[in-house]
C-alpha positions, 0 to 999 in steps of 0.5 A, a space after each residue: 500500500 505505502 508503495 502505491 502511495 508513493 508511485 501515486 504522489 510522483 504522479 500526482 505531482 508529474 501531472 501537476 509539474 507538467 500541467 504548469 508547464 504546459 500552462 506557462 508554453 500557452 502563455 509564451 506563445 499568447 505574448 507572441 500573438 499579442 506583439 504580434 497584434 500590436 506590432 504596428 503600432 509599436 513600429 510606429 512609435 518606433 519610427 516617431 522617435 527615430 524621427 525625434 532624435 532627441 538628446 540626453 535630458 532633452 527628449 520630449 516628444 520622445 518621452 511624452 510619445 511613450 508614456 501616452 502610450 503606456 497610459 493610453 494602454 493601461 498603465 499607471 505613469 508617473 512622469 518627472 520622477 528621479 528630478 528628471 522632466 524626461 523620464 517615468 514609470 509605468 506600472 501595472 499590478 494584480 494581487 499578490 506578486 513579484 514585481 518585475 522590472 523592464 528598462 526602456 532607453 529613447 535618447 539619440 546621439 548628436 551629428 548622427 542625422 541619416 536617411 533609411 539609405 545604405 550610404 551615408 546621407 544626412 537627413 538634417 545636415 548635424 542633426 541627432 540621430 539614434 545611431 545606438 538603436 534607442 528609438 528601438 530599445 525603448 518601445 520593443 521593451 514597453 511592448 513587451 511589458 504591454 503583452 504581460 499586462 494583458 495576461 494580467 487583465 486576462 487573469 493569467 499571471 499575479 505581480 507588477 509589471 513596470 516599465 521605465 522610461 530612462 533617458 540620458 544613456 548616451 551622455 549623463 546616465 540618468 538612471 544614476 538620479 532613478 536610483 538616487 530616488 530610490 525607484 529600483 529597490 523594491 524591484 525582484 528582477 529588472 529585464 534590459 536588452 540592446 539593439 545589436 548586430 547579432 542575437 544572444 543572452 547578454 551575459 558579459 560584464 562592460 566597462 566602469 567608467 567617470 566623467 569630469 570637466 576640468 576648467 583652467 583659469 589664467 590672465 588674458 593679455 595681448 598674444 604679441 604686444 605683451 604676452 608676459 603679462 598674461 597666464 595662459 588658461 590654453 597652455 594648462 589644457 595643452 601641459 594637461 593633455 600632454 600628461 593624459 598622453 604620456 600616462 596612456 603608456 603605463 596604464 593597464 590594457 583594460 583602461 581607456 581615457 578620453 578626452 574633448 576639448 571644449 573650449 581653448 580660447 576664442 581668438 588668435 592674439 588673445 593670451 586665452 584666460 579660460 579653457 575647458 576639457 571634458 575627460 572620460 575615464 573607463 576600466 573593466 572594474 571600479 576599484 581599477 578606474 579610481 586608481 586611474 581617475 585619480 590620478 588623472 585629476 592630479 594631472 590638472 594640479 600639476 598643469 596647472 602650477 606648471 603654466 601659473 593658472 588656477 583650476 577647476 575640477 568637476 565631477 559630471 557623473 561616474 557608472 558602474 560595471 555591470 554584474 551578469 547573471 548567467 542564471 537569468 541568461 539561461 532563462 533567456 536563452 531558451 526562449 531564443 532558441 524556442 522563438 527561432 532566428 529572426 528571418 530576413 528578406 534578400 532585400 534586407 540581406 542587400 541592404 545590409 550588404 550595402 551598408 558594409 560595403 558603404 563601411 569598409 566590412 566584409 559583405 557578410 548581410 545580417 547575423 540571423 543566428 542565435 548565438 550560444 551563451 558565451 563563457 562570462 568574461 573576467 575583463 570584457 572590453 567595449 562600452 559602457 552602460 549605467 545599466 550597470 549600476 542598476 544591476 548592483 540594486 536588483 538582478 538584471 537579465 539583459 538581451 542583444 537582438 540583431 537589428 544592424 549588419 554584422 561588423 558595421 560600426 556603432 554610435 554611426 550612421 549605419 545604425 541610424 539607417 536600419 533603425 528606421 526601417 524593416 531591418 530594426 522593426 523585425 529586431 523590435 518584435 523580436 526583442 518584445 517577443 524573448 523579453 515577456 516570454 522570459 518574465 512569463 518565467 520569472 512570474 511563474 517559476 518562484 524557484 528561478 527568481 530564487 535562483 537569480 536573486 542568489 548569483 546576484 547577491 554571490 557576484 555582488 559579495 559584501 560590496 556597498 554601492 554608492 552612487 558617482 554623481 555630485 550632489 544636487 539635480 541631475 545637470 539639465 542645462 549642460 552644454 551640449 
C-alpha cells in the first residue's frame, strides 16, 4: 500500500509539474500573438522617435510619445520622477506578486542625422540621430511589458509589471538620479536588452567608467604686444593633455581615457584666460578606474602650477560595471532558441550588404543566428552602460537582438539607417517577443527568481554601492 502511495504522489505531482508547464508554453506563445497584434503600432512609435532624435535630458516628444502610450494602454505613469522632466514609470499590478522590472532607453546621439539609405546621407545636415538603436530599445521593451499586462487583465499571471522610461544613456546616465530616488529597490528582477548586430543572452560584464570637466583659469593679455603679462588658461589644457598622453603608456590594457576639448580660447592674439576639457575615464572594474581617475585629476594640479593658472575640477557623473547573471541568461536563452532566428528578406540581406560595403566590412548581410551563451568574461572590453549600476540594486537579465549588419560600426550612421526601417522593426518584435516570454518565467517559476536573486547577491559579495554623481539635480542645462 505505502508503495502505491508513493508511485501515486510522483504522479500526482508529474501531472501537476507538467500541467504548469504546459500552462506557462500557452502563455509564451499568447505574448507572441499579442506583439504580434500590436506590432504596428509599436513600429510606429518606433519610427516617431527615430524621427525625434532627441538628446540626453532633452527628449520630449520622445518621452511624452511613450508614456501616452503606456497610459493610453493601461498603465499607471508617473512622469518627472528621479528630478528628471524626461523620464517615468509605468506600472501595472494584480494581487499578490513579484514585481518585475523592464528598462526602456529613447535618447539619440548628436551629428548622427541619416536617411533609411545604405550610404551615408544626412537627413538634417548635424542633426541627432539614434545611431545606438534607442528609438528601438525603448518601445520593443514597453511592448513587451504591454503583452504581460494583458495576461494580467486576462487573469493569467499575479505581480507588477513596470516599465521605465530612462533617458540620458548616451551622455549623463540618468538612471544614476532613478536610483538616487530610490525607484529600483523594491524591484525582484529588472529585464534590459540592446539593439545589436547579432542575437544572444547578454551575459558579459562592460566597462566602469567617470566623467569630469576640468576648467583652467589664467590672465588674458595681448598674444604679441605683451604676452608676459598674461597666464595662459590654453597652455594648462595643452601641459594637461600632454600628461593624459604620456600616462596612456603605463596604464593597464583594460583602461581607456578620453578626452574633448571644449573650449581653448576664442581668438588668435588673445593670451586665452579660460579653457575647458571634458575627460572620460573607463576600466573593466571600479576599484581599477579610481586608481586611474585619480590620478588623472592630479594631472590638472600639476598643469596647472606648471603654466601659473588656477583650476577647476568637476565631477559630471561616474557608472558602474555591470554584474551578469548567467542564471537569468539561461532563462533567456531558451526562449531564443524556442522563438527561432529572426528571418530576413534578400532585400534586407542587400541592404545590409550595402551598408558594409558603404563601411569598409566584409559583405557578410545580417547575423540571423542565435548565438550560444558565451563563457562570462573576467575583463570584457567595449562600452559602457549605467545599466550597470542598476544591476548592483536588483538582478538584471539583459538581451542583444540583431537589428544592424554584422561588423558595421556603432554610435554611426549605419545604425541610424536600419533603425528606421524593416531591418530594426523585425529586431523590435523580436526583442518584445524573448523579453515577456522570459518574465512569463520569472512570474511563474518562484524557484528561478530564487535562483537569480542568489548569483546576484554571490557576484555582488559584501560590496556597498554608492552612487558617482555630485550632489544636487541631475545637470539639465549642460552644454551640449
Amino acid at each position: 500500500m505505502k508503495k502505491i502511495l508513493l508511485l501515486l504522489t510522483i504522479l500526482m505531482g508529474s501531472i501537476i509539474s507538467l500541467s504548469a508547464q504546459t500552462n506557462t508554453e500557452a502563455l509564451k506563445n499568447q505574448v507572441i500573438e499579442r506583439i504580434d497584434h500590436h506590432s504596428q503600432d509599436l513600429i510606429s512609435l518606433s519610427d516617431a522617435i527615430w524621427e525625434f532624435a532627441e538628446i540626453a535630458f532633452k527628449e520630449n516628444q520622445s518621452a511624452k510619445a511613450l508614456s501616452d502610450y503606456a497610459e493610453d494602454n493601461g498603465f499607471t505613469v508617473t512622469r518627472g520622477v528621479g528630478e528628471i522632466p524626461t523620464a517615468f514609470t509605468a506600472e501595472f499590478s494584480r494581487g499578490e506578486g513579484p514585481i518585475i522590472g523592464i528598462m526602456g532607453e529613447f535618447d539619440a546621439l548628436p551629428g548622427l542625422s541619416q536617411e533609411t539609405v545604405p550610404h551615408k546621407s544626412p537627413l538634417i545636415e548635424n542633426a541627432p540621430g539614434h545611431g545606438c538603436g534607442h528609438n528601438i530599445f525603448g518601445v520593443a521593451s514597453l511592448g513587451a511589458a504591454i503583452a504581460i499586462k494583458e495576461l494580467m487583465e486576462a487573469g493569467e499571471l499575479e505581480g507588477t509589471i513596470r516599465f521605465y522610461g530612462t533617458p540620458a544613456e548616451e551622455k549623463f546616465f540618468g538612471k544614476l538620479w532613478m536610483i538616487r530616488a530610490g525607484l529600483f529597490d523594491d524591484v525582484d528582477v529588472m529585464m534590459d536588452w540592446h539593439p545589436s548586430n547579432r542575437t544572444e543572452a547578454d551575459v558579459q560584464s562592460s566597462l566602469a567608467l567617470v566623467d569630469f570637466l576640468v576648467e583652467f583659469y589664467g590672465q588674458a593679455a595681448h598674444a604679441s604686444g605683451d604676452p608676459w603679462n598674461g597666464r595662459s588658461a590654453g597652455d594648462a589644457l595643452e601641459l594637461y593633455t600632454d600628461g593624459i598622453n604620456m600616462y596612456r603608456e603605463h596604464i593597464k590594457p583594460t583602461v581607456r581615457i578620453h578626452y574633448h576639448i571644449q573650449d581653448a580660447g576664442k581668438v588668435v592674439n588673445v593670451v586665452p584666460d579660460y579653457s575647458k576639457i571634458w575627460v572620460r575615464v573607463r576600466d573593466t572594474k571600479r576599484a581599477g578606474l579610481q586608481e586611474v581617475y585619480e590620478r588623472v585629476m592630479a594631472m590638472a594640479e600639476g598643469a596647472a602650477i606648471m603654466a601659473n593658472v588656477d583650476h577647476k575640477v568637476s565631477l559630471i557623473s561616474g557608472i558602474h560595471e555591470v554584474l551578469p547573471n548567467r542564471t537569468g541568461g539561461a532563462a533567456l536563452q531558451a526562449n531564443l532558441e524556442q522563438l527561432g532566428s529572426i528571418a530576413y528578406t534578400e532585400e534586407e540581406e542587400e541592404f545590409a550588404r550595402a551598408i558594409q560595403r558603404a563601411t569598409n566590412k566584409p559583405e557578410v548581410g545580417l547575423d540571423m543566428e542565435i548565438n550560444p551563451m558565451k563563457e562570462t568574461a573576467e575583463h570584457p572590453m567595449g562600452g559602457s552602460t549605467d545599466v550597470g549600476d542598476v544591476s548592483f540594486i536588483t538582478p538584471t537579465i539583459r538581451l542583444r537582438a540583431t537589428t544592424a549588419p554584422a561588423g558595421t560600426p556603432w554610435h554611426s550612421w549605419a545604425v541610424v539607417a536600419t533603425g528606421g526601417m524593416s531591418i530594426g522593426h523585425k529586431g523590435l518584435t523580436y526583442a518584445s517577443k524573448a523579453l515577456s516570454m522570459t518574465i512569463i518565467d520569472l512570474f511563474k517559476n518562484p524557484d528561478l527568481i530564487n535562483d537569480v536573486k542568489a548569483e546576484f547577491l554571490e557576484r555582488k559579495g559584501d560590496y556597498v554601492y554608492e552612487g558617482m554623481i555630485p550632489p544636487g539635480p541631475p545637470p539639465l542645462d549642460f552644454e551640449q
